[in-house]
Backbone as CSV, one residue per row, in Angstrom:
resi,resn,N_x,N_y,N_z,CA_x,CA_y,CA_z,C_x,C_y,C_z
1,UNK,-149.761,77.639,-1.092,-150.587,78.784,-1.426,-149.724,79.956,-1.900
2,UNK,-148.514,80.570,-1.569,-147.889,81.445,-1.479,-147.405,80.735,-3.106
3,UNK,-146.593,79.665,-3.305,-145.874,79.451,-4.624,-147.314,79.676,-5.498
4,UNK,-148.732,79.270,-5.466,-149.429,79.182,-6.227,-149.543,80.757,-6.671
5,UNK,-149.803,81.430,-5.582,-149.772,83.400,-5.534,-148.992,83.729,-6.211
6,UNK,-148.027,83.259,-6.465,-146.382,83.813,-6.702,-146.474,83.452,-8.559
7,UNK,-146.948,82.207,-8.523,-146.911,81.583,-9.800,-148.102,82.448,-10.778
8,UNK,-149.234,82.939,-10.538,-150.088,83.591,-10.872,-150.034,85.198,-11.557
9,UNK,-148.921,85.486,-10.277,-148.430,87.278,-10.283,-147.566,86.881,-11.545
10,UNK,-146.420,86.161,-11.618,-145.585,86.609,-12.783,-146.026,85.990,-14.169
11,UNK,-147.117,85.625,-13.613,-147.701,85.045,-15.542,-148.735,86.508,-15.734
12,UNK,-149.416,86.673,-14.488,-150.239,87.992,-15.198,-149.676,88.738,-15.507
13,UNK,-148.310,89.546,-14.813,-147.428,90.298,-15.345,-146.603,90.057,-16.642
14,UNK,-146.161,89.129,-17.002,-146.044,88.951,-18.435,-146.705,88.974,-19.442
15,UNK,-148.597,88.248,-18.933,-149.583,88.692,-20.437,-149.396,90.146,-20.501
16,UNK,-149.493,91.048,-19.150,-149.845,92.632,-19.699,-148.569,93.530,-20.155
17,UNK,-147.422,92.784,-19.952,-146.534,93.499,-20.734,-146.628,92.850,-22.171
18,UNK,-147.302,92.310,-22.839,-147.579,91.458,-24.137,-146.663,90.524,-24.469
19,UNK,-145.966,90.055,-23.997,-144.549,89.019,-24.088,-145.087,87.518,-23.989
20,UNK,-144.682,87.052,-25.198,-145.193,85.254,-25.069,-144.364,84.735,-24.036
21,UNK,-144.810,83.384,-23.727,-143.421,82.933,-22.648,-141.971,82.584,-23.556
22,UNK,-142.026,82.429,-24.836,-141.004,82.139,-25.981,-139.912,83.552,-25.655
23,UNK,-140.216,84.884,-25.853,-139.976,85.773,-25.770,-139.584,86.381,-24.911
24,UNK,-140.717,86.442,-23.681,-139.975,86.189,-22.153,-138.459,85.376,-21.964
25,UNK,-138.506,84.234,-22.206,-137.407,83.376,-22.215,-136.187,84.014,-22.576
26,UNK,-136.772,84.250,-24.198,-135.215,84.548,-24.703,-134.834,86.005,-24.323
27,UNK,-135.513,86.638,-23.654,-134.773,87.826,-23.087,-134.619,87.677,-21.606
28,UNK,-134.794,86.720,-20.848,-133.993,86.591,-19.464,-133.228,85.525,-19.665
29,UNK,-132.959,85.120,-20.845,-132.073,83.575,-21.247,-132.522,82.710,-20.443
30,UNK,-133.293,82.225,-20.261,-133.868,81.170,-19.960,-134.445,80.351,-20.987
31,UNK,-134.781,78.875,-20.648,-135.407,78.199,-21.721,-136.667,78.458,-21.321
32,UNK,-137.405,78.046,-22.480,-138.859,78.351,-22.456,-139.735,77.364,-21.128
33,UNK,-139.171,76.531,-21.087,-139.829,75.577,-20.142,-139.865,75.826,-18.553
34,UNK,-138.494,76.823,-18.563,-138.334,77.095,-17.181,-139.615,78.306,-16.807
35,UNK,-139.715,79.594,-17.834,-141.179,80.360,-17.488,-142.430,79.364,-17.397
36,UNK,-142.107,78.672,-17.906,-143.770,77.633,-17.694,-143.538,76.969,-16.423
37,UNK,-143.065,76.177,-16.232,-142.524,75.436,-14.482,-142.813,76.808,-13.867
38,UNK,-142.322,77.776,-13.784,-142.596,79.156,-12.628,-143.918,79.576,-12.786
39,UNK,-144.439,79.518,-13.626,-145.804,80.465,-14.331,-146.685,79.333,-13.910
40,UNK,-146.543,77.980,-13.591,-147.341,76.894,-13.042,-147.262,76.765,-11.762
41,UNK,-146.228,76.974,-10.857,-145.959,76.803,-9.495,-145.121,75.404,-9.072
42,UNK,-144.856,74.820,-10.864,-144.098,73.611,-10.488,-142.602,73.068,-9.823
43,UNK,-142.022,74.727,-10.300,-140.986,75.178,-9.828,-140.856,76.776,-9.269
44,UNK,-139.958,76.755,-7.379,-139.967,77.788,-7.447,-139.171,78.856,-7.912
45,UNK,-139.590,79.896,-8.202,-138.650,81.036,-8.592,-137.711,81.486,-7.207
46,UNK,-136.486,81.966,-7.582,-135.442,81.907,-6.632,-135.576,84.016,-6.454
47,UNK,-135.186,84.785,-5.363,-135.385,86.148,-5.480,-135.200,86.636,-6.423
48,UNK,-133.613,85.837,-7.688,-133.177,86.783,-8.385,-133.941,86.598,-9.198
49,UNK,-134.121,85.154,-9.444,-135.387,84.782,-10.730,-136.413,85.797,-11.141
50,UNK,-137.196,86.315,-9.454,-138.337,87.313,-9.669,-137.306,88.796,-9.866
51,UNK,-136.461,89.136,-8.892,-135.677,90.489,-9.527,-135.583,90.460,-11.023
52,UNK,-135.060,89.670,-11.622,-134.848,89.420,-13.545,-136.625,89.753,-14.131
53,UNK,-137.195,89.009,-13.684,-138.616,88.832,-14.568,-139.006,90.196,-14.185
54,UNK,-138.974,90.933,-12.860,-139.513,92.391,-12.448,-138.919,93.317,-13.095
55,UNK,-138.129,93.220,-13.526,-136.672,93.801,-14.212,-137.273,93.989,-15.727
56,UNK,-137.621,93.063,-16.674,-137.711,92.942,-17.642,-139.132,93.198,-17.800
57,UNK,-140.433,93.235,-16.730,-141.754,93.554,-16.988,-142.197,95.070,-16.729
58,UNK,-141.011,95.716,-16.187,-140.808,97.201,-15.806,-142.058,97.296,-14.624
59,UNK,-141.575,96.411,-13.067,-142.657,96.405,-12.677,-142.189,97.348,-11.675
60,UNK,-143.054,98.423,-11.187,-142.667,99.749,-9.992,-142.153,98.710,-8.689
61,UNK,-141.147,99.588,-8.200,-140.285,99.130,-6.870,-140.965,98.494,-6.251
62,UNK,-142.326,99.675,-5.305,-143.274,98.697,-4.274,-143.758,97.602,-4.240
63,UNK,-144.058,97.113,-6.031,-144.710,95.690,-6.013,-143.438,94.591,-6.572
64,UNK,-142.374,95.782,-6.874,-141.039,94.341,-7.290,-140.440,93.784,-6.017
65,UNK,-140.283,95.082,-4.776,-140.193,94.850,-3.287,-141.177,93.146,-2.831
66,UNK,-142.310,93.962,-3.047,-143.402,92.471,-2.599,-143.578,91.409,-3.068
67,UNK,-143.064,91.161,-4.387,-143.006,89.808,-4.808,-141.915,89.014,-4.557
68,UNK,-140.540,89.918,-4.392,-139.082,89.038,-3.989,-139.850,88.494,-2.789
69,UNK,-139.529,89.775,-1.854,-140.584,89.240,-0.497,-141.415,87.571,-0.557
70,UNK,-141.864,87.680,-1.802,-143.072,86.644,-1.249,-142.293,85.225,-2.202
71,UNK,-141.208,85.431,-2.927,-140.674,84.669,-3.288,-139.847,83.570,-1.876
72,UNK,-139.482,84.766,-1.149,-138.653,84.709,0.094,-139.033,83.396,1.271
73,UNK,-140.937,83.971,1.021,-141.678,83.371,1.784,-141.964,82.023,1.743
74,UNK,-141.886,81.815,0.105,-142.529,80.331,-0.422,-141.215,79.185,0.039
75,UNK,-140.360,80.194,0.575,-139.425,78.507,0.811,-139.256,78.272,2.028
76,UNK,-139.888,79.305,3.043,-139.991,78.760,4.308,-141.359,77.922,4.766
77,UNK,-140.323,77.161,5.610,-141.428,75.821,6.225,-142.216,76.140,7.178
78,UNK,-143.353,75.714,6.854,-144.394,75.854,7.502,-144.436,74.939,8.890
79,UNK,-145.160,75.464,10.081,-145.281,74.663,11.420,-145.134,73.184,11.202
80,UNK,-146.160,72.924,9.963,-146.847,71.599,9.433,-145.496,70.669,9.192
81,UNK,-144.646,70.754,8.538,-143.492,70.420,7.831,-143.095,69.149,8.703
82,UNK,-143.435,69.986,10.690,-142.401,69.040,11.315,-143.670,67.767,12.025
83,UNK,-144.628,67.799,11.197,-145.183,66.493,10.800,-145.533,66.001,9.471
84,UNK,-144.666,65.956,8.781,-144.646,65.279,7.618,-145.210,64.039,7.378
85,UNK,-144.812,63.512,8.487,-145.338,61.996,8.191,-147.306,61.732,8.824
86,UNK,-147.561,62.886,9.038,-148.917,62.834,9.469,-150.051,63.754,8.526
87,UNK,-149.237,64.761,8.040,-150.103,65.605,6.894,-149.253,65.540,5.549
88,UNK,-149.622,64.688,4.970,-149.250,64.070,3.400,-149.936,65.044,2.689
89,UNK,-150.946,65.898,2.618,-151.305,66.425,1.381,-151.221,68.137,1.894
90,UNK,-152.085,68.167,1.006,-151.304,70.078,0.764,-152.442,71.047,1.908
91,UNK,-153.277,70.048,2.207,-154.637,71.366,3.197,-154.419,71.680,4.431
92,UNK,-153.608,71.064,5.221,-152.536,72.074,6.656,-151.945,73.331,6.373
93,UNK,-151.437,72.926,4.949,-151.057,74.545,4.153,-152.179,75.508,4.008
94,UNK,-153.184,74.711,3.047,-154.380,75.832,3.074,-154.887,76.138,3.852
95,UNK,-155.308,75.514,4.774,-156.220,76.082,6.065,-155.182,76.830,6.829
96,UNK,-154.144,76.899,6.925,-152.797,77.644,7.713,-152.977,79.323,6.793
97,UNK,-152.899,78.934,5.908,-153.222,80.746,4.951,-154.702,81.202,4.817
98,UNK,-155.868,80.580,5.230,-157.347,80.905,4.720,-157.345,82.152,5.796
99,UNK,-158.222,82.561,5.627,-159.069,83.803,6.321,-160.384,83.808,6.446
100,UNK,-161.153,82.903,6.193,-162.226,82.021,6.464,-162.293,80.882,5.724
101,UNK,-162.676,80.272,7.193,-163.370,78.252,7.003,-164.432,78.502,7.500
102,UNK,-164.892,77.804,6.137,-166.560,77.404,6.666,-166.831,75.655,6.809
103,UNK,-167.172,74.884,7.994,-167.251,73.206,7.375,-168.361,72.810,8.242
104,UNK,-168.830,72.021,7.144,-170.339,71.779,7.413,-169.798,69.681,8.029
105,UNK,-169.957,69.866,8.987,-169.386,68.381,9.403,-171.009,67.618,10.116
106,UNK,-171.071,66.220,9.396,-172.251,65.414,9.917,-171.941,64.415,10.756
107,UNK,-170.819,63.891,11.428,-170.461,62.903,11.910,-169.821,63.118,13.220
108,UNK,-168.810,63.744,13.119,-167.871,64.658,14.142,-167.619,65.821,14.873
109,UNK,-167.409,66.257,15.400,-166.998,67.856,16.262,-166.017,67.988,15.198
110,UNK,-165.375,68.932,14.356,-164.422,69.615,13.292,-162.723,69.264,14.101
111,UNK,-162.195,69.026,13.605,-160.792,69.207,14.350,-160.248,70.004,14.992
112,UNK,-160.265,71.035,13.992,-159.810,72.267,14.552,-160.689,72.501,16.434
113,UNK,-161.705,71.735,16.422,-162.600,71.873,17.883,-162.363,71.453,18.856
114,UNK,-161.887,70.333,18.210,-161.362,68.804,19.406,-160.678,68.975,20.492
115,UNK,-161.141,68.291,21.543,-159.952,68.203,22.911,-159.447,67.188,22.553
116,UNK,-158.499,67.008,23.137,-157.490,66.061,23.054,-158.155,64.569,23.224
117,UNK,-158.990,64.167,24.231,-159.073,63.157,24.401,-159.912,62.655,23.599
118,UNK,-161.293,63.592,23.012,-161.940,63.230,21.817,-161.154,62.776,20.711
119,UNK,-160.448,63.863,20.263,-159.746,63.723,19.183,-158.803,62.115,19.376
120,UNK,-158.096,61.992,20.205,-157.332,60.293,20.490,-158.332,59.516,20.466
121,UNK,-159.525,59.503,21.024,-160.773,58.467,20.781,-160.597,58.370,19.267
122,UNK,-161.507,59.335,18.295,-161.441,59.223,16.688,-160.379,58.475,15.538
123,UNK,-158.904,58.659,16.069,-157.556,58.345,15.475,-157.759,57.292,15.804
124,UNK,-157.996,57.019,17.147,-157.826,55.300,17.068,-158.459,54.439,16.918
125,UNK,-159.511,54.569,16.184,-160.433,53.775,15.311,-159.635,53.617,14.314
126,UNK,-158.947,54.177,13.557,-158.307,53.768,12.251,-156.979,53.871,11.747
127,UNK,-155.931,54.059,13.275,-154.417,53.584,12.977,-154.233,52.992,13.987
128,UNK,-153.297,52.789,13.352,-152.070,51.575,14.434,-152.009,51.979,15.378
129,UNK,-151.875,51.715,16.676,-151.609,51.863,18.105,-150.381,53.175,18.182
130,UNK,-149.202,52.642,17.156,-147.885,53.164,17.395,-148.131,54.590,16.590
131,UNK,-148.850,55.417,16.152,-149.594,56.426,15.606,-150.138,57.286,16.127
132,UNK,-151.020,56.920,17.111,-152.293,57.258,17.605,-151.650,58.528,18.241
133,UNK,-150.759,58.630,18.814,-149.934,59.617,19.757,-149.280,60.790,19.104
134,UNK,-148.884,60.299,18.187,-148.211,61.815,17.344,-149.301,62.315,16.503
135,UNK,-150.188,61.580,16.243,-151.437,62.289,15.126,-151.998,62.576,16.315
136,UNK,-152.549,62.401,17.588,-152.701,63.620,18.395,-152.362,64.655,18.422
137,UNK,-150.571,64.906,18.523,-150.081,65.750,18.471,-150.311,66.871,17.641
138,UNK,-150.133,66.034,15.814,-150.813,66.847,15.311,-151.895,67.895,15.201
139,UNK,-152.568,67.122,15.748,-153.647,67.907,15.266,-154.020,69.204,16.570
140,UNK,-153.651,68.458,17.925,-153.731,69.892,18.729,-152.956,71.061,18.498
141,UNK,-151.737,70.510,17.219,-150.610,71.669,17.026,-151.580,72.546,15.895
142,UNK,-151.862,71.901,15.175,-153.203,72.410,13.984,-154.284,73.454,14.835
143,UNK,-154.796,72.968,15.775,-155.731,74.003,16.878,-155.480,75.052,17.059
144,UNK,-154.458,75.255,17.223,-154.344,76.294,17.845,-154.155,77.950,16.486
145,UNK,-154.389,77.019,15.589,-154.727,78.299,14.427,-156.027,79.154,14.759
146,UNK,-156.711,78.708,15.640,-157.862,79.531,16.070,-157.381,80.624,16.730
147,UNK,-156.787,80.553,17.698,-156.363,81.311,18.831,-155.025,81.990,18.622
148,UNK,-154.080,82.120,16.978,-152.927,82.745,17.043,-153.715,84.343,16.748
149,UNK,-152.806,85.183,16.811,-153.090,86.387,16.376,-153.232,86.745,14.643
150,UNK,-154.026,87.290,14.527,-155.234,87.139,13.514,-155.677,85.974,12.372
151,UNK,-156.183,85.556,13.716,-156.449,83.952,13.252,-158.216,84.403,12.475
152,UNK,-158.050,83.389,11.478,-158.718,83.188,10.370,-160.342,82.946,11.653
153,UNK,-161.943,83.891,10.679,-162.774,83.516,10.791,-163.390,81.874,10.571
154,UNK,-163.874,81.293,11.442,-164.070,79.982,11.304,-165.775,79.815,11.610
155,UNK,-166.363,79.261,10.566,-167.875,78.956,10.785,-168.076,77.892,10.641
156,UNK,-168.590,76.952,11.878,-168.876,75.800,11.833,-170.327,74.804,11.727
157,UNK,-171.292,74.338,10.981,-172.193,73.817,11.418,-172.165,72.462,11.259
158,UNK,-172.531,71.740,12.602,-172.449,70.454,12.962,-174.320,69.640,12.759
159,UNK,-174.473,68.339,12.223,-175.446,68.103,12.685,-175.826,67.473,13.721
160,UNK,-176.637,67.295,14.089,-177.064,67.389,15.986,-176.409,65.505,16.154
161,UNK,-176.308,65.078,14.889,-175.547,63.905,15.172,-174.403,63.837,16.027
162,UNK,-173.833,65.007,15.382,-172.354,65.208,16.002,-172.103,65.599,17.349
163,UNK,-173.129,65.694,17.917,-173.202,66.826,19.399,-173.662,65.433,19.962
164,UNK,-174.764,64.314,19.733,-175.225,63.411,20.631,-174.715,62.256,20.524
165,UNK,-173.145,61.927,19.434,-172.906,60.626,19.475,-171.821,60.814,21.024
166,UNK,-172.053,59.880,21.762,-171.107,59.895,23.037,-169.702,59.354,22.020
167,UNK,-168.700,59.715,21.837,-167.301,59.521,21.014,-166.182,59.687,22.429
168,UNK,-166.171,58.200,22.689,-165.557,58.151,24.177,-165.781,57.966,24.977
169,UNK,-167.287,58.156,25.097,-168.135,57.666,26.488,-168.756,58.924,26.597
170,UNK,-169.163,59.035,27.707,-169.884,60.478,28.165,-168.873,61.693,28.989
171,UNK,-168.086,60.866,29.769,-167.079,62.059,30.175,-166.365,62.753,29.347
172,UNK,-165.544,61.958,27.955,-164.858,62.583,26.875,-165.831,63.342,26.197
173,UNK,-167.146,63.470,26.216,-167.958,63.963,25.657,-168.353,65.019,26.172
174,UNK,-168.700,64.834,26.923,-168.763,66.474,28.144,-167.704,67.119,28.086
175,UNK,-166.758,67.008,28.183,-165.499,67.922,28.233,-165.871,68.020,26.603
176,UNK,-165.983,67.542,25.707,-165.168,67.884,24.640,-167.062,69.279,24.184
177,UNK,-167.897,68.886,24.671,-169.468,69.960,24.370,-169.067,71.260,25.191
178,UNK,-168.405,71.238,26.385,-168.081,72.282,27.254,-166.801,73.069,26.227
179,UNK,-165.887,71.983,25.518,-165.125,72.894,24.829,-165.329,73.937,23.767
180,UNK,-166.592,73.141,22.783,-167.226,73.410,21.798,-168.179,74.714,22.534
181,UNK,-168.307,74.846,23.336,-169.151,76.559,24.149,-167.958,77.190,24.472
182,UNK,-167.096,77.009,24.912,-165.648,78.007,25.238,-165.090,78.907,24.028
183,UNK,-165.346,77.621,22.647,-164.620,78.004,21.717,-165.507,78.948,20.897
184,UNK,-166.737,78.902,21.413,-167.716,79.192,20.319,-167.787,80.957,20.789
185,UNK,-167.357,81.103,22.289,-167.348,82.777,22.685,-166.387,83.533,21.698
186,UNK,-164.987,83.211,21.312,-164.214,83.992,20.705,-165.115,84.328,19.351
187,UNK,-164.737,85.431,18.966,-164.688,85.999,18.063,-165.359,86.029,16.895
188,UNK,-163.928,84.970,16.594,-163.815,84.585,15.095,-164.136,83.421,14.666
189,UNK,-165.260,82.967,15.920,-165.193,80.888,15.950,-166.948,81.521,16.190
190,UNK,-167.618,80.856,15.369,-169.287,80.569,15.016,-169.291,79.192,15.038
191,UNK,-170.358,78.730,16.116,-170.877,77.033,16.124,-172.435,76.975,15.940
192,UNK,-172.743,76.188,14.652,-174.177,76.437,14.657,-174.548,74.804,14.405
193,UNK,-175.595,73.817,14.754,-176.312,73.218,15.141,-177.439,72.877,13.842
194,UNK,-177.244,71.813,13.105,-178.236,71.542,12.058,-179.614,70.409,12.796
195,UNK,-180.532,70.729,13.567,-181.252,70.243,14.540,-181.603,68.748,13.542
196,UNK,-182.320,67.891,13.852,-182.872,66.497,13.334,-184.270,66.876,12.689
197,UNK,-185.075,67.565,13.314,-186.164,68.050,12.903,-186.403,68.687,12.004
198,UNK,-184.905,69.682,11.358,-185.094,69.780,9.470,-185.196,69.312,8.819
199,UNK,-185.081,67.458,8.939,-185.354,66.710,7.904,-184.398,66.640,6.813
200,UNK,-184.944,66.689,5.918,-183.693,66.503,4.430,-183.555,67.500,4.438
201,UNK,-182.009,68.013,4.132,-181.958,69.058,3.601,-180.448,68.644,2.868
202,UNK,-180.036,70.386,2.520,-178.955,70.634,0.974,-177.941,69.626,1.408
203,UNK,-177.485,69.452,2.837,-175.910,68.414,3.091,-175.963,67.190,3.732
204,UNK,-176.932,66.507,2.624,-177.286,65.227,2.877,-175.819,64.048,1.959
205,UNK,-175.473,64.710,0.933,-174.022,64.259,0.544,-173.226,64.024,1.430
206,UNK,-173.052,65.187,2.446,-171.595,64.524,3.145,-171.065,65.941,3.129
207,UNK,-170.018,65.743,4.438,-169.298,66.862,5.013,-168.639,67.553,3.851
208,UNK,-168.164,68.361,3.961,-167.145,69.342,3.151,-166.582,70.639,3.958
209,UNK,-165.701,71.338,3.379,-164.642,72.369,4.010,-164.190,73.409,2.988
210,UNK,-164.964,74.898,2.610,-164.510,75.684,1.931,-163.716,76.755,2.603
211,UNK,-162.301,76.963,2.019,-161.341,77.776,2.406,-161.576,79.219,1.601
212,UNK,-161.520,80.345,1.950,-161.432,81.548,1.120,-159.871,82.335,1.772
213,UNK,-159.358,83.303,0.835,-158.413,83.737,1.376,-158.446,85.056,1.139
214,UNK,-157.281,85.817,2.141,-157.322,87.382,1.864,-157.437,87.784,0.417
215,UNK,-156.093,87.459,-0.234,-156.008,87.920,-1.258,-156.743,87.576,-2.373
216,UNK,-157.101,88.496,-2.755,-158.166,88.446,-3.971,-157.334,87.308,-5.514
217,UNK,-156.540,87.810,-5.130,-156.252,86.300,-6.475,-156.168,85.106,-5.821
218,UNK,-156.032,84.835,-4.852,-156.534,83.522,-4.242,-158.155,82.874,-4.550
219,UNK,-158.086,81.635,-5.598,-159.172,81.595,-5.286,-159.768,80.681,-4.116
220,UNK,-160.878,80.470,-4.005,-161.121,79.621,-2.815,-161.460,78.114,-3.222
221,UNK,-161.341,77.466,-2.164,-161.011,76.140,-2.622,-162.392,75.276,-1.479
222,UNK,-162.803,74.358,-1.816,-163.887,73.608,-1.157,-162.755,72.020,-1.043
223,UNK,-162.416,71.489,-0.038,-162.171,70.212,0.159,-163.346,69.119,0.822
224,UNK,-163.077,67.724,0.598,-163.845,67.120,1.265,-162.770,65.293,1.428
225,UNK,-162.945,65.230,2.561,-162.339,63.971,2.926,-162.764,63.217,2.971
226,UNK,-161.693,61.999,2.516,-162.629,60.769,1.992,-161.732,59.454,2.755
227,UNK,-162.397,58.357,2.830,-161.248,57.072,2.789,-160.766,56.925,1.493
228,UNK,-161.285,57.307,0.899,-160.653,56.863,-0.842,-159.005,57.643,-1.019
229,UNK,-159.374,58.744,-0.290,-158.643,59.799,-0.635,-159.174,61.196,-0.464
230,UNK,-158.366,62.367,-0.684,-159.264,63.840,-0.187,-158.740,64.587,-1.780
231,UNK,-160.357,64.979,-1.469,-160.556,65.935,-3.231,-160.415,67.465,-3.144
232,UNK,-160.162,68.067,-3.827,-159.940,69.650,-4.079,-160.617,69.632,-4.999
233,UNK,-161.893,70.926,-4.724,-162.411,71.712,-5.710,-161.682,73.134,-5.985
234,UNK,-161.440,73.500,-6.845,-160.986,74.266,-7.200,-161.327,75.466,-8.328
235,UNK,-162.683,74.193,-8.998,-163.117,75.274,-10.799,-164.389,75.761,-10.048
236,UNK,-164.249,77.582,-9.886,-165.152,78.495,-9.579,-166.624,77.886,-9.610
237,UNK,-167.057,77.329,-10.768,-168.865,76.764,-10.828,-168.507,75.574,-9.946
238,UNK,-167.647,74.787,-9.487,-168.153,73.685,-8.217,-168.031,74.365,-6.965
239,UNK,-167.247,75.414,-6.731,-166.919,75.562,-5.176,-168.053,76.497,-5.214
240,UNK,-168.870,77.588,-6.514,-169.951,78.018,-5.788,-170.956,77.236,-5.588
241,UNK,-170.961,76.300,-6.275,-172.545,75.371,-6.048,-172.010,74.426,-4.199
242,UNK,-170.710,74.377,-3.582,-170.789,74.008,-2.380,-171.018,75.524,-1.121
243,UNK,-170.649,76.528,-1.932,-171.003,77.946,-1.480,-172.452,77.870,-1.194
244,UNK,-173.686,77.256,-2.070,-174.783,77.406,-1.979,-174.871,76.759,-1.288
245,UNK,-174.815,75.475,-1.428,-175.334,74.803,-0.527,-174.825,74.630,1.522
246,UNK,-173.809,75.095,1.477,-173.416,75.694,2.656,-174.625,76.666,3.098
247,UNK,-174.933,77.981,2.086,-175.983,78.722,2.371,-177.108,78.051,2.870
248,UNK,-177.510,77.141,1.961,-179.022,76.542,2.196,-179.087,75.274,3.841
249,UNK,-177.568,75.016,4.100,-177.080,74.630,5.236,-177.734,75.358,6.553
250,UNK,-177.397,76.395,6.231,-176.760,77.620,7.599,-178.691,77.886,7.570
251,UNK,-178.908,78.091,6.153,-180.934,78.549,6.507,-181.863,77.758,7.139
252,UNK,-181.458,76.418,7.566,-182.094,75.152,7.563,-181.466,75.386,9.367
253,UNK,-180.195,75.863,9.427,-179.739,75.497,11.099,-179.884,76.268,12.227
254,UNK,-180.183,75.771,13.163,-180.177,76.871,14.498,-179.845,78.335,14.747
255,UNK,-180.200,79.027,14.891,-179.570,80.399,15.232,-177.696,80.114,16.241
256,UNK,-177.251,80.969,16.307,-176.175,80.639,17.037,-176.718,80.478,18.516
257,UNK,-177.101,81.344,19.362,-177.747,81.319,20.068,-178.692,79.903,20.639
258,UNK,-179.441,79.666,19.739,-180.265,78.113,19.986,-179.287,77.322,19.825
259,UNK,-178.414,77.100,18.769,-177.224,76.418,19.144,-176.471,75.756,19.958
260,UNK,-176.181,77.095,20.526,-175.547,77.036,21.870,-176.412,76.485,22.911
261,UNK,-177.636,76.671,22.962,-178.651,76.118,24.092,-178.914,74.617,23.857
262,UNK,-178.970,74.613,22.506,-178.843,72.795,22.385,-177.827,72.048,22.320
263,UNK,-176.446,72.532,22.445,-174.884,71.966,22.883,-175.094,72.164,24.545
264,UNK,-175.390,72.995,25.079,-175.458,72.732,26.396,-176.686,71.923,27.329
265,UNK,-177.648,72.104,26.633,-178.893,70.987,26.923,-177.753,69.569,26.960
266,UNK,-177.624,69.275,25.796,-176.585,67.879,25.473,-175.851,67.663,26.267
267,UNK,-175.017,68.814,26.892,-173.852,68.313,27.438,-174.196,67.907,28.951
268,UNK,-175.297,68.749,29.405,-176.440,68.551,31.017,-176.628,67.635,31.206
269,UNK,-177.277,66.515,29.900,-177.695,65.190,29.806,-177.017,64.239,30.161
270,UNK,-175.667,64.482,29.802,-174.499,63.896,29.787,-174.042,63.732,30.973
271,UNK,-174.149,64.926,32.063,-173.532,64.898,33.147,-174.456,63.837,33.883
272,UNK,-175.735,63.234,33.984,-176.732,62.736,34.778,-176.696,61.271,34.686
């Protein structure tokens, strides 16, 4: 996210000083290919790289200050890094920088929700034994993005599928409905409840996960996971048409409040 930020700032700053990237080039001696690799995010720019280009776009101190800065930033490793072998694609990154998640999940409690023992139930339906233990790990290390200091707004609506499949039995299930009310008091964590009795409605497709971020040139991104593989939306007219339909989601679901009364109804049941 940060190289993509980074890659964005010094191409807009070059259209408005009027400089082609040809031109650009030949006045920081660079080849032309290298402003395109930076101006794409394919390669990163190094501090001096951005000092030279700030240099030559006559950009004021405060914002030539903040871009070395954020040049600085893009090469440090993220928490995620020191599971590599468990998060292969790029959305531990995104959801690590968002400032609101919204995910509309039909099958499961969200990850980010999971207790531990739920979450080891789920994994081991579909890896190897010798796995199952560090992609735990993972993902409780992933959790705890709720609870760091100014941790990202998170809105969740589940359908009532997800609250009554026992995933573990009934004890892993109770603990994990009692967690889903603990988590749902903070703040910045909304759990809302798509009841059975709405019938059809807009997220009959299938789960999805839209990220938005502080910064306004960030745009926001809608993911959705697949066995095939996991897709990124990214072109403004698809992630608003999953924007809507998120909306038409949330109009169709429980109040937070009833919500909450029908996660704990569930979880009562459970205990008996």
């Amino acid at each position: 996210m940060r190289l993509r930020r980074l890659a964005r700032e010094l191409r807009k700053l070059r259209e408005d000083s009027g400089l082609t990237p040809e031109a650009a080039a030949a006045q920081l001696g660079w080849s032309r290919s290298k402003v395109s690799r930076i101006e794409t995010g394919r390669t990163m720019a190094s501090r001096a790289d951005v000092a030279a280009v700030c240099d030559l776009y006559g950009v004021k101190s405060s914002d030539r200050a903040g871009l070395i800065q954020l040049a600085s930033e893009v090469r440090q490793r993220g928490w995620w890094t020191s599971y590599a072998d468990v998060f292969t694609g790029s959305y531990v990154g995104l959801e690590d920088d968002a400032a609101f998640i919204r995910q509309w999940e039909v099958q499961l409690v969200p990850g980010l929700l999971q207790t531990e023992d739920y979450a080891r139930t789920v994994i081991s339906q579909h890896r190897p034994s010798e796995e199952v233990q560090r992609r735990v790990m993972a993902r409780m290390a992933r959790r705890t993005l709720l609870s760091r200091p100014q941790a990202p707004q998170f809105s969740a609506i589940l359908d009532e599928a997800a609250i009554r499949r026992p995933i573990g039995g009934k004890q892993i299930m109770h603990e994990q409905l009692e967690a889903l009310l603990i988590a749902a008091r903070r703040a910045n964590v909304d759990v809302r409840v798509l009841p059975f009795g709405a019938g059809e409605h807009a997220g009959l497709e299938g789960a999805f996960t839209i990220l938005s971020f502080a910064e306004e040139i960030d745009p926001d991104v809608a993911y959705v996971e697949g066995t095939a593989g996991d897709i990124y939306v990214e072109s403004s007219e698809q992630v608003d048409r999953c924007k809507l339909i998120y909306e038409r989601i949330s109009d169709a679901a429980l109040s937070p409040e009833d919500s909450l009364g029908l996660i704990s109804k569930v979880k009562d049941e459970l205990a008996t």
